[in-house]
TIDRENKE-605719 format. One record per residue: residue number from 1; residue in one letter; x, y, z of N, C-alpha, C in turn. Coordinates in steps of 0.001 Angstrom, whole numbers, plus 524288, in hexadecimal, padded with zeros to 5 digits. Last residue first. Example, Ala and Ser with C-alpha at 12.3 -4.5 7.8 and 13.67 -1.06 7.14 Angstrom:
// TIDRENKE-605719
+-----+--------+-------+-------+-------+-------+-------+-------+-------+-------+-------+
: num : residu :   n.x :   n.y :   n.z :  ca.x :  ca.y :  ca.z :   c.x :   c.y :   c.z :
+-----+--------+-------+-------+-------+-------+-------+-------+-------+-------+-------+
:   2 :      S : 83232 : 7F736 : 81BA8 : 83566 : 7FBDC : 81BE4 : 83264 : 8001E : 81EBE :
:   1 :      A : 83386 : 7E9C6 : 81E78 : 8300C : 7EE6C : 81E78 : 83390 : 7F31C : 81E78 :
+-----+--------+-------+-------+-------+-------+-------+-------+-------+-------+-------+
// end
This chain:
// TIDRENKE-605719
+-----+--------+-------+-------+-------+-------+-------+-------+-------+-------+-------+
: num : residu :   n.x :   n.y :   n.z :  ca.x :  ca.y :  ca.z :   c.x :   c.y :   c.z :
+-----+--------+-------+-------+-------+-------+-------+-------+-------+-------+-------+
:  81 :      X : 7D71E : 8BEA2 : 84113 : 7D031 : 8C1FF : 84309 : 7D25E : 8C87D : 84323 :
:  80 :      X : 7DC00 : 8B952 : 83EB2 : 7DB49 : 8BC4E : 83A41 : 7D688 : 8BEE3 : 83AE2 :
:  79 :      X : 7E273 : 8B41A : 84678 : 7DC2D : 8B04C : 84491 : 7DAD6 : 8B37F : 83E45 :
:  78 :      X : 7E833 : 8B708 : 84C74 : 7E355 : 8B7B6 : 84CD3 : 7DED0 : 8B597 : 84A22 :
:  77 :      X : 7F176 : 8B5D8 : 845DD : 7F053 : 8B1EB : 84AAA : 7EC01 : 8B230 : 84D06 :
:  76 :      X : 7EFE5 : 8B281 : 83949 : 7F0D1 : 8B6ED : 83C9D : 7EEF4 : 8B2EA : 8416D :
:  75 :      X : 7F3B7 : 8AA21 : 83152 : 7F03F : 8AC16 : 83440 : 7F16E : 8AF8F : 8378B :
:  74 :      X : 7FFF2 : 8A724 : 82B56 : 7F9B3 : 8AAC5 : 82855 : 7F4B9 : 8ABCD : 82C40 :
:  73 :      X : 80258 : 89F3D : 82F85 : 804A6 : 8A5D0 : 82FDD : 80260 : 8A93A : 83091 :
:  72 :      X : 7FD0B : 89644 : 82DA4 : 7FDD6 : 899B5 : 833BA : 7FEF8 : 89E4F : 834D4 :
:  71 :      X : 7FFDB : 89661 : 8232C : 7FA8B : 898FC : 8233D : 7F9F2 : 89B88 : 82AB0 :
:  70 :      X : 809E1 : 89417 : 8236F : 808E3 : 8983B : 820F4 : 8043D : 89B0F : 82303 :
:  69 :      X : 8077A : 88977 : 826D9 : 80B7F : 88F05 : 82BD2 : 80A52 : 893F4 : 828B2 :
:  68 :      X : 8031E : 88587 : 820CC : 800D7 : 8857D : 825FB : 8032A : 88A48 : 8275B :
:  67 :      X : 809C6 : 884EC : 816C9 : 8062C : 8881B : 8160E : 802BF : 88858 : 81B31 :
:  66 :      X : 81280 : 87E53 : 81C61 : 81362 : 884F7 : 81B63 : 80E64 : 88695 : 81AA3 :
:  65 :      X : 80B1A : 8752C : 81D95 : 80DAB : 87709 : 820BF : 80FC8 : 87DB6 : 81FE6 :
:  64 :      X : 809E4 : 87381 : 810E4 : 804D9 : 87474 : 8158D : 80708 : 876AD : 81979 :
:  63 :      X : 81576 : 870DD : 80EC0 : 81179 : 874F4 : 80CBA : 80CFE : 875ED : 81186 :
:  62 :      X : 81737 : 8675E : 81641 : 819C3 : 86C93 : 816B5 : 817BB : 8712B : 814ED :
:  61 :      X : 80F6C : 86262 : 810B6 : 80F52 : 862F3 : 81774 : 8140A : 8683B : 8174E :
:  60 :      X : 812A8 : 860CB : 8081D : 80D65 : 8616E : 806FF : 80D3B : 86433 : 80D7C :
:  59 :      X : 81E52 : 85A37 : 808D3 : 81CA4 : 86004 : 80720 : 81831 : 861D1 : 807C9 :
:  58 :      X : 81984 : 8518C : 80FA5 : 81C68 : 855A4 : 811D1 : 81CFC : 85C81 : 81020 :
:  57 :      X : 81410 : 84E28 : 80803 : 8121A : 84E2E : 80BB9 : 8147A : 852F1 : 80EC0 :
:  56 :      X : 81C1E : 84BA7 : 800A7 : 81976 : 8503D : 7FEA4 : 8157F : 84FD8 : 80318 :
:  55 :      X : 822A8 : 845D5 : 80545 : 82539 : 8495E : 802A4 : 81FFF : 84E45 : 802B6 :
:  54 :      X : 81AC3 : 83D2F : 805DC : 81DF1 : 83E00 : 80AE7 : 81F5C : 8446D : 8093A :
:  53 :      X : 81A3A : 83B3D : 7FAE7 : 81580 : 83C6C : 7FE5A : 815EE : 83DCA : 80267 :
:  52 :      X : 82526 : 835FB : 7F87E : 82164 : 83AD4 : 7F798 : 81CA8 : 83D33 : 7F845 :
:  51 :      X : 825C2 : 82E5F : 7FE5B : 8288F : 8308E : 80065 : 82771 : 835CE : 7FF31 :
:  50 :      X : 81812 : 8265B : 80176 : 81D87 : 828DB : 7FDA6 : 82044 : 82DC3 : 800D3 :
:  49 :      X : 8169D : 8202F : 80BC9 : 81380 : 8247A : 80AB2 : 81ABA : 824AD : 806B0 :
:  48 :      X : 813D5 : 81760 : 81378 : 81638 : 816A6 : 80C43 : 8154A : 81A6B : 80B54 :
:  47 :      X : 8108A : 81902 : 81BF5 : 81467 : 81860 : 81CB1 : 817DC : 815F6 : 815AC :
:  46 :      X : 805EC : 81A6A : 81A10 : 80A5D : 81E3F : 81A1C : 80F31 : 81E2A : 81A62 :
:  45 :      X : 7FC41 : 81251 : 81702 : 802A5 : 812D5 : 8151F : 804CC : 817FE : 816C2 :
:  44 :      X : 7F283 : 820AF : 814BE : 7F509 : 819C5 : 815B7 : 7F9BB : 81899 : 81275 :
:  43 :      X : 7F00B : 82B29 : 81A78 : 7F2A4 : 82893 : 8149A : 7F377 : 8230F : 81823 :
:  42 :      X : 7EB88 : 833B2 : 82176 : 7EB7A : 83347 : 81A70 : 7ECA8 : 830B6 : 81814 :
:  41 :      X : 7EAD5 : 82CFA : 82BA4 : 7E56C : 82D3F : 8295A : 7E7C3 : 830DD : 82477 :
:  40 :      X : 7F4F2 : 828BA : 82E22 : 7F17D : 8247C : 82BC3 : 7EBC0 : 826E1 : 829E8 :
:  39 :      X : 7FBE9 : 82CBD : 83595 : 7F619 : 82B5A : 837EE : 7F44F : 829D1 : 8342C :
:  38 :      X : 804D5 : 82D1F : 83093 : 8054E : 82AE6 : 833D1 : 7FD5F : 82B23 : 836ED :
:  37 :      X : 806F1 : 8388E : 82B71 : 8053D : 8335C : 82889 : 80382 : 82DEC : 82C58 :
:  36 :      X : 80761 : 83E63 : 8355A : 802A1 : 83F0D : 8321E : 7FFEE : 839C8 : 82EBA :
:  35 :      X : 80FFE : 83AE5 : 837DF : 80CFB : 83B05 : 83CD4 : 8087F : 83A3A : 8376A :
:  34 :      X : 81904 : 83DBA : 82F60 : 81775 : 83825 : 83050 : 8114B : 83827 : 8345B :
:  33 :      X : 816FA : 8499A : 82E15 : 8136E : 845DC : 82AB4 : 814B3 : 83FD5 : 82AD8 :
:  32 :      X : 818F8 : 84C77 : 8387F : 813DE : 84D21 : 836A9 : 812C8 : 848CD : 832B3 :
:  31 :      X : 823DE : 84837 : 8354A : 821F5 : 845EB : 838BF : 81C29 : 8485B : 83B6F :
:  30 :      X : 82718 : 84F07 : 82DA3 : 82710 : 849A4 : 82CA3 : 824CA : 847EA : 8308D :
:  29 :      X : 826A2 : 85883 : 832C2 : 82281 : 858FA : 82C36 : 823DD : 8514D : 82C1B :
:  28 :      X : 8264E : 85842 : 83FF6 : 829D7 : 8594D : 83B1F : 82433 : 8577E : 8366E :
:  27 :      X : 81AF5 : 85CF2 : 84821 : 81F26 : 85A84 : 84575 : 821AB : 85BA1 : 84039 :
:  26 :      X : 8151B : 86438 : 84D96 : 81A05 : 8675F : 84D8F : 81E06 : 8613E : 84B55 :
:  25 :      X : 80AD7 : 862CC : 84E0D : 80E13 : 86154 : 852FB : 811B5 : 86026 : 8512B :
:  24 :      X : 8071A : 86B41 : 8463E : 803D6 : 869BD : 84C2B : 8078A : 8668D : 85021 :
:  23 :      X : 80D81 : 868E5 : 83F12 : 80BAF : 870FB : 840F7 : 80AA8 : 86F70 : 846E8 :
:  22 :      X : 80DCC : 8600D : 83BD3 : 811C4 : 8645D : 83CB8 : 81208 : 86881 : 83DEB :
:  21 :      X : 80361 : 85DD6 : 83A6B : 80648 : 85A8A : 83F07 : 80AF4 : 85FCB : 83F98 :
:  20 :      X : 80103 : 864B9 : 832D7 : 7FC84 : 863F1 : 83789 : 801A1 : 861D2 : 83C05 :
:  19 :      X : 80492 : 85ED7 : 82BE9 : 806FC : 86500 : 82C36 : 80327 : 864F0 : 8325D :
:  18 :      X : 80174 : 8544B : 82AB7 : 8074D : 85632 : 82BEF : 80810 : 85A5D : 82DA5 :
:  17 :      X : 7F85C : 857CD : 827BC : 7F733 : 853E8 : 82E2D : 7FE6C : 8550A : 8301A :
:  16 :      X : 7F815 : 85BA5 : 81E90 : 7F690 : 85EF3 : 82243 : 7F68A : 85CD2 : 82832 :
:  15 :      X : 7FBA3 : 85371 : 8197A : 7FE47 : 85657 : 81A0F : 7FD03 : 85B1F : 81D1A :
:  14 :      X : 7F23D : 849E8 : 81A88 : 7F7AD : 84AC3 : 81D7B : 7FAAE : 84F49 : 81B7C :
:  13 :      X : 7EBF9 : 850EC : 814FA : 7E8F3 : 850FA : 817E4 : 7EF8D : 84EC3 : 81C37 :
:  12 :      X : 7F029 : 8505D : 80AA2 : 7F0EC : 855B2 : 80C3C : 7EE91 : 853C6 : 8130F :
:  11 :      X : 7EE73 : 8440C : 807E6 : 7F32A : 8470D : 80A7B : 7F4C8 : 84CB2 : 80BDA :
:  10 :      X : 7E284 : 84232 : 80AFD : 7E65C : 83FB1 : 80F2B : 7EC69 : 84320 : 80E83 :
:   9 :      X : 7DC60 : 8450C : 801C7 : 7DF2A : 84972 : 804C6 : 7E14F : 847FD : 80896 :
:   8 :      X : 7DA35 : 83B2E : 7FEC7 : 7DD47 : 84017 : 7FA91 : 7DFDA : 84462 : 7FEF3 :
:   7 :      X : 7DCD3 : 8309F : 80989 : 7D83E : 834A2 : 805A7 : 7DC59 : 839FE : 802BB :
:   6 :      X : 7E77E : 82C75 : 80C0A : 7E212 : 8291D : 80D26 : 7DF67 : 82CF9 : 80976 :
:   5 :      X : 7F345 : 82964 : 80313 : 7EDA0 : 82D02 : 806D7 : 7E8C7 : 82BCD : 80673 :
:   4 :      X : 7FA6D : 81DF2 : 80360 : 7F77A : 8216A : 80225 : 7F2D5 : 8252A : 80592 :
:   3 :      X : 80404 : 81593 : 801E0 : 8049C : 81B64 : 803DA : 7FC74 : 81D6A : 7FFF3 :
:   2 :      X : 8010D : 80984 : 7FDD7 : 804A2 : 80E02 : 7FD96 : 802A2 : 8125A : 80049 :
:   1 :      X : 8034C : 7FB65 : 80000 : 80000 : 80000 : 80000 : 80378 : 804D8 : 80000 :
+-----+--------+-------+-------+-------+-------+-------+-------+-------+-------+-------+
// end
């Protein structure tokens, strides 16, 4: 059996569970996305996951990640009241 995501949006849906883990309890970008792959609800087989799906998991999580801190910037601390 091979590496695959449970439903179409299983892999944006782990790349927001990575950036989530790394904001929220301050892990490295590899060890969000072992914790993440590691509960079994986006993808079966993970442990056959390609080395390029790994690659672009990480890029896809680093993007999301700048565009988070960007948008934190972007609020005024009041709320914008």
């Amino acid at each position: 059996m091979n590496f695959q995501w449970i439903k179409s949006n299983s892999r944006s849906c782990c790349v927001a569970g990575v950036v989530n883990r790394m904001l929220l309890q301050n892990l490295s970008l590899d060890e969000a996305i072992d914790k993440t792959l590691q509960t079994g609800r986006q993808a079966v087989n993970v442990h056959l996951i390609p080395v390029h799906e790994l690659e672009s998991i990480r890029s896809a999580a680093i993007e999301l990640q700048k565009r988070v801190e960007e948008t934190r910037r972007a609020v005024p601390a009041d709320g914008g009241q």
